[in-house]
C-alpha positions, 0 to 999 in steps of 0.5 A: 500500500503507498499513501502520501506523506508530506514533506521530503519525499524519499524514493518510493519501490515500484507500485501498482494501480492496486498497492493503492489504498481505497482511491477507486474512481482514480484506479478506474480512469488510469485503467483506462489511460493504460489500456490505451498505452496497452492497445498502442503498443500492440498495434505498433508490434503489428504495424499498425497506425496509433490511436492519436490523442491530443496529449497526456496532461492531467488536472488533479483536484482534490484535497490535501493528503489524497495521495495526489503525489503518489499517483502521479508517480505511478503515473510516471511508471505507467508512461515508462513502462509503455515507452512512453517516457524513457525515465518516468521521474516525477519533478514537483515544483510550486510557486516558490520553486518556479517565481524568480526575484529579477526580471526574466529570472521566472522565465529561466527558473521555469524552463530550467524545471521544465527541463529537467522533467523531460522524458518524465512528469512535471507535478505542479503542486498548489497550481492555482497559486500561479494565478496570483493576482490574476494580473498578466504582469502577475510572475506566476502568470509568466510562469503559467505561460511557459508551461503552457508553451512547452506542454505543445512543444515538448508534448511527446516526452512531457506530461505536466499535471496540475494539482491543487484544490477543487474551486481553486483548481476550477478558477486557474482553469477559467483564468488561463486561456489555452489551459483547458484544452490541453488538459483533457484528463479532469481526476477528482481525488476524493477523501479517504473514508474512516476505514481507509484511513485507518488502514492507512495508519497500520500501513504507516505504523508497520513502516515504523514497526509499530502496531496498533492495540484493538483498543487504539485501533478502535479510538483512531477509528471514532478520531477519523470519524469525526474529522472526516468532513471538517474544513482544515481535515487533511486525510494523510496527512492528518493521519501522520500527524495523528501518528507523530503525536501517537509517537510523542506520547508512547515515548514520554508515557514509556520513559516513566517506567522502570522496565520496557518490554518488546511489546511496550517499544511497538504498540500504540495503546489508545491513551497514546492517541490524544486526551484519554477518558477522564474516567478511565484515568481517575480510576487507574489513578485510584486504584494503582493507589490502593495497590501500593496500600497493600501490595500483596493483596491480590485483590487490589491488584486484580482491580488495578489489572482489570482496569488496565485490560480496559485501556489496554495497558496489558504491560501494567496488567500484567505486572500488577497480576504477576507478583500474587500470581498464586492468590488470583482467581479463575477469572484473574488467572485468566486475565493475566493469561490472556495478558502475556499472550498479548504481550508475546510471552506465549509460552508463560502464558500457556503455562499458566492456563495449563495450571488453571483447573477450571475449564472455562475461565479464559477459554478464548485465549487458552485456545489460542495459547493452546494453539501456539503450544501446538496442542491442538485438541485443547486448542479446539476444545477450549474455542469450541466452550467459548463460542458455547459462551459466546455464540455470536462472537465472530472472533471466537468462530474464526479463531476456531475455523483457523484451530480445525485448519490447523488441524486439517478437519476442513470441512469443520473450518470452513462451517466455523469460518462462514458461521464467524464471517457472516456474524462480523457486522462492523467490527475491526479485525483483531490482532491476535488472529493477525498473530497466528503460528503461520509457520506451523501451518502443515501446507506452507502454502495456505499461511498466507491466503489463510491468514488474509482471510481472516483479516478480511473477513471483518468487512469484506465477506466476497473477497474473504471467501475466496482467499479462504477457498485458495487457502483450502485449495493449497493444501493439496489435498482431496479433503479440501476440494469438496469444500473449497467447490462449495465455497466458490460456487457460492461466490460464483453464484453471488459474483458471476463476473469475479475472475478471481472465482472463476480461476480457483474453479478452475484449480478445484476441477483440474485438482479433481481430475476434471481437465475440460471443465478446468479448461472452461472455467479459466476460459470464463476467468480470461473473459472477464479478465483478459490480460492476465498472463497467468492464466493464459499460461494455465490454459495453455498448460491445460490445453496441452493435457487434453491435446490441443497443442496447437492452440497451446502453442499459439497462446504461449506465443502470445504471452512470450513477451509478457510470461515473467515466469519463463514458461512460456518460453521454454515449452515453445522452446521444447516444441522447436525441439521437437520440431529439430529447429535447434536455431530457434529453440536456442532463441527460445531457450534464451528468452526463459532463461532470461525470465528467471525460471525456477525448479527443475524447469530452470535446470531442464533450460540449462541443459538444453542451453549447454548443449546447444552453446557447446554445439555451436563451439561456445565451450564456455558459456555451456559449462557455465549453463551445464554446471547450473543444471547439477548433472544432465539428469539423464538426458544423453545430449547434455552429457555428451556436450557436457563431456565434449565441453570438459574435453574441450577444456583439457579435463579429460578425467571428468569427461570419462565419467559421462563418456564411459556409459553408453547413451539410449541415443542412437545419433550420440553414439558414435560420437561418445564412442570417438571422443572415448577413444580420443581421451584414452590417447590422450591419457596414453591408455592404449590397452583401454583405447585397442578394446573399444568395439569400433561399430559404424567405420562407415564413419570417417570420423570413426575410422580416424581414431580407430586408425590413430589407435592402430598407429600408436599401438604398432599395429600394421594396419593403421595404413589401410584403416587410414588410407582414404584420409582425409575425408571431405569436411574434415577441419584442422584437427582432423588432419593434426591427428593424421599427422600425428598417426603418419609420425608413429607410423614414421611416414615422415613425408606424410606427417609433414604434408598433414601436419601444414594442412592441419595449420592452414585448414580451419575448424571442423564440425564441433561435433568430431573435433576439438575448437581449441588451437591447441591440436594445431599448436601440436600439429605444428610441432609434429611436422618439424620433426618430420623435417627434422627426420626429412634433413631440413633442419632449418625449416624444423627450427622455425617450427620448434621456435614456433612450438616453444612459444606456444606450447609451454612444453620443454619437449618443443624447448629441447628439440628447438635446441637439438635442431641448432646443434644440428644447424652448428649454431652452439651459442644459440643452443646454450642460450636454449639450455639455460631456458630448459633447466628449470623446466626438465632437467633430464631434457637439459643433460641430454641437450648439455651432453650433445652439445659437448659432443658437437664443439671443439675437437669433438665436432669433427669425431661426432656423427650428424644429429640423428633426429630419432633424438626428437621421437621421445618427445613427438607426444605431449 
């Protein structure tokens, strides 16, 4: 709820049209004005011509604290949110801001205003002041001109709303020329009634963490009932008046006392709201006097308390019954019962009713008390003697409607709740059924409807109904549903058009196993109110139960946009899929994501988003979206792009695990069965690599690795399992591992040819090969050792140059350095001998030993470099 408050105003949350407390005539003409906006934007996205108004200005007539500020902030919202106006900010200007001392200064300090409220709303608040004397010369007159000149130019990134009273509103209007027919939006702000007021003030106090005693509740409402009408009554304004002196006098009253309980800090009693009764105060004084005449006489004590419960004192009483605790009389044990109950302290106050040995005294709050100790059959036992005692007590029965709810008897609960309802006449809702144990509750999801309920059972009867029927309905049980149906065909029979009521038929026939009548009942919701995206969804979903897919399809489309829950998104996405359209279901994917789903709908997008990101070579991105699904969950796809991802990151191990399995999916079989043989190469696990059973070698993918295998292992059919390779299609690291095949096979002349196709070919299909350079990198090195074996050991020093750099291996350092032995270039050598120390000292021994093999005297005796020196290392 957002009411106006004067003074400095802080930045507000974002609000809706209904956060608003009572204001029922603005409501209806925004609705309107945003159902223009809504018809607008559609007809844009359709290419079709908008509907021309003259502009948006508005006029607000209305007196002071009617929540004029707050509307136009909502105002501001609206327009953004249609596009409209980029920023939607509301700058509040008057007289004093806009009127300048010198000559011109009024002219500059108004166009300066009016700039800065462009792309948002100027609020000219108390706008009939402008008129001053009436005069043209008059600088509010200049003023007004200048609003009225840009309120034309500026007419499609400005709104401008005048406020003010209702005849001197009327007056500016017929003073103004020009004024009139540019305003076309006339809102009258009507004052709040004694009940909105009063909710307004639980709204302001609950800013504060303060509540209201139904004592206090009860007085402001007999305050507000009188003030409302008279001339100098300011409605919200009044109300934080009321409010700041309530403060003052909680504040002196509680700076008396010795001890100050939580209790005390945050209720508002109603001798903090103005002059209290005089009676009622002389008798407290008289009776806390004969209190200290004999302090431990109880019945002193019991008169004082008793007076205290009537002015909601419950602190004082309190601790005016507690210290003759064991002298007091049912009645008295009662009362400080129901005292500490109120106070918060609902564990001493059931130990002190479970003490009592008469049955009945207190049986209103024993139940209660009972309640929150979690026995339940006393709690129904004790409110079942007070509505005995009571019979019409509208308290009793919805605090025992609550008790059968907890209790999970809803057939009971909801005769006791209607019984309560229908006997609540005028009265306010109390605060001890505002103060339930919600957590309690076994159907976390009824707390909240049920605890509504009560609230506005009090007054509002239609609209208690159906939140008590939601609350039925979340407890997802087939008990609820009988009564819950009766409770909402009644309302359906009193309220045929409450799209509410239509809704919640609709969950109670879909609970029950009724689809088509679900179905049309949520029809008839959508009749009555056709923009809600919630619905449409649920009968989307619904539609989808009973077969009709294309019309589901065509309403998830619709909402798309609209859908914040992403539903939508992700089953068009899952029918693309279906369909084997993979670009638009990504785009799709995307568009749920993005939404903010949540469940097992949420990892089911990640899943499908990986794979997808992963099959486009976006490796990154898919293991972030794969990491966020928590495993692929039995979905072959996603765990093959999830391997192929991890191997695409040089994690082999983990790819294993979701390799090693075969997958119920034909078309990733051969796949996972590739990259299985591919990671046992790389892990150098030949004996694992040679058991593979190699099915489709129909596939030149497969017979790739089957070949690499056979090469590795020496076996001598390599060559004819490789010889119509490369096949068409295949990218750079298809043919790095060719060459690294034709280098243990020792086909030098072949590797060196493979290895520079391998570095001038691009990226092959994501699907068989890896993205990363790193293959290539590797590629490179290979075919400079086949030109090192070839004899040109020039060209195999430029590549191991090249290797060194990029690899970070000290094989590529050692053969670099083996190849200038080769070519006599010794210094260069011994540079390189100093680099390759720290990373392989082995690798540096063997290089220091040719290099003294290769200087002096030695140079002469020694035999060429035999390139065989390089073999060891050919696999990195």
């Amino acid at each position: 709820m957002v009411i106006e408050i004067s003074g400095k105003k802080k930045p507000l949350p974002q609000v809706r049209l209904d956060d608003l407390i009572g204001l029922e005539p603005i409501k209806k003409e925004l609705r309107k004005i945003e159902a223009i906006l809504w018809l607008n934007q559609h007809r844009r996205s359709d290419e079709l011509g908008e509907l021309r108004l003259q502009s948006f200005h508005f006029c607000f007539r209305g007196n002071p604290g009617t929540g004029k500020t707050t509307v136009a902030r909502l105002i501001g919202d609206i327009f953004r949110r249609y596009g409209i106006l980029r920023v939607g900010d509301v700058v509040e200007v008057d007289r004093a801001r806009l009127l300048g001392s010198t000559p011109g200064e009024t002219e500059i300090k108004t166009s300066r205003a009016i700039r800065s409220a462009l792309d948002g709303v100027l609020f000219v608040d108390e706008a009939f002041t402008l008129l001053g004397s009436g005069e043209s010369s008059d600088p509010g007159m200049r003023a007004l001109e200048v609003i009225i000149k840009s309120m034309e130019d500026y007419r499609d990134v400005l709104i401008v709303i005048f406020a003010g009273y209702p005849s001197e509103m009327d007056a500016l209007f017929e003073a103004a020329p020009g004024l009139g027919s540019r305003v076309p939006f006339h809102l009258d702000f009507p004052d709040y009634s004694p009940a909105e007021l009063l909710d307004i003030m639980l709204f302001m106090a609950a800013s504060e963490e303060l509540e209201l005693s139904d004592e206090a509740a009860g007085k402001f409402l007999r305050i507000m009932g009188e003030r409302v009408g008279q001339p100098d009554f300011s409605n919200a304004r009044e109300v934080r008046n009321v409010l700041d002196q309530a403060k003052g006098e909680l504040s002196r009253r509680l700076q008396t006392r010795r001890k100050v309980s939580r209790w005390d800090m945050k209720v508002i009693t109603a001798l903090d709201l103005g002059r209290g009764d005089p009676e009622l105060l002389s008798s407290l004084e008289t009776a806390r006097k004969e209190m200290f005449r004999a302090p431990l006489d109880p019945g002193p004590r019991s008169a004082f308390a008793s007076l205290c419960a009537t002015a909601g004192m419950w602190s004082d009483a309190v601790s005016a019954l507690e210290a003759v605790e064991k002298g007091l009389t049912p009645e008295y044990r009662a009362l400080l019962g129901r005292g500490l109950y109120i106070l918060g302290d609902r564990e001493k106050s059931w130990e002190v009713f479970s003490a009592m040995g008469e049955p009945t005294a207190g049986s209103y709050y024993r139940g209660l008390s009972a309640l929150w100790a979690g026995d339940l059959s006393t709690a129904s036992a004790m409110l079942g003697q007070a509505s005995s005692d009571d019979p019409g007590s509208p308290d009793v029965l919805l605090a025992l409607a609550a008790v059968k709810f907890f209790a999970g008897a809803f057939r009971e609960a909801a005769d006791s709740f209607l019984a309560g309802m229908f006997s609540s006449g005028g009265k306010l809702p109390p605060a001890a059924l505002r103060d339930l144990p919600w957590e309690k509750l076994p159907w976390p999801g009824s707390a909240r409807p049920l605890r509504d309920a009560l609230f506005f059972a009090y007054g509002h009867p239609d609209r208690s109904k159906l939140l008590f029927t939601e609350a039925l309905i979340a407890t997802g049980t087939k008990e609820a549903l009988d009564p819950a149906g009766e409770i909402v065909m009644d309302s359906i029979d009193r309220i045929p058009d409450e799209p509410l009521a239509h809704r919640l038929m609709s969950v109670i026939h879909e609970a029950s196993g009724r689809t088509l009548e679900a179905v049309a009942s949520l029809d008839v919701a959508l009749e009555l109110e056709p923009r809600n995206t919630g619905d449409w969804r649920r009968l989307a979903l619904l539609l989808e139960q009973v077969g009709e897919k294309e019309r589901a399809e065509g309403i998830f489309r619709d909402i798309l946009e609209e859908d914040p829950t992403g539903e939508a998104g992700i089953r068009l996405a899952m029918a693309a899929d279906d369909k084997g359209d993979q670009e638009e279901a990504e785009v799709l994917y995307r568009k749920a994501w993005e939404a903010g789903l949540r469940g097992e709908e949420r990892s089911l997008c990640a899943r499908r988003l990986g794979s997808l990101s992963a099959a486009s070579g976006r490796f990154d991105e898919a293991l972030g979206f794969l990491a966020e699904a928590g495993g692929p969950a039995g979905d072959p796809r996603a765990a093959f792009w999830h391997a192929r991802s991890l191997i695409e990151d040089e994690r082999w191990q983990e790819a294993e695990n979701l390799l090693v399995t075969p997958y119920n999916d034909p078309d990733l079989e051969s796949p996972r069965v590739f990259w299985l043989g591919r990671l046992f190469l790389a892990r150098k696990d030949l004996f694992s690599a040679r058991n593979i059973k190699w099915d489709d070698l129909s596939n030149p993918f497969m017979r790739l690795v089957k070949g690499v295998v056979e090469a590795f292992s020496g076996d001598d059919r390599a060559a004819e399992t490789l010889s119509d390779l490369p096949a068409p299609g295949m990218g750079g690291d298809a043919k790095a591992m060719l060459c690294s095949a034709r280098v243990a096979m020792k086909d030098w002349e072949s590797a060196k040819r493979f290895g520079r196709m391998a570095l001038e070919d691009g990226k092959g299909p994501c699907l068989w090969e890896r993205q990363t350079r790193r293959p290539l990198e590797e590629a490179g090195y290979m075919t400079a050792i086949a030109e090192a074996h070839l004899g040109d050991w020039a060209a195999a020093r430029d590549g191991f140059r090249r290797s060194a750099s990029c690899l970070r291996h000290p094989g590529p350092v050692f053969s670099l350095g083996v190849s200038l032995v080769a070519l006599g270039k010794i210094d260069e050598a011994r540079v390189i001998l100093t680099q390759l120390k720290p990373a392989s000292a082995v690798l540096a021994t063997r290089l220091e030993e040719l290099i003294a093999q290769n200087v002096g005297i030695r140079k002469m005796l020694a035999d060429p470099v035999d390139p065989v020196l390089l073999d060891l290392y050919a696999s990195l």
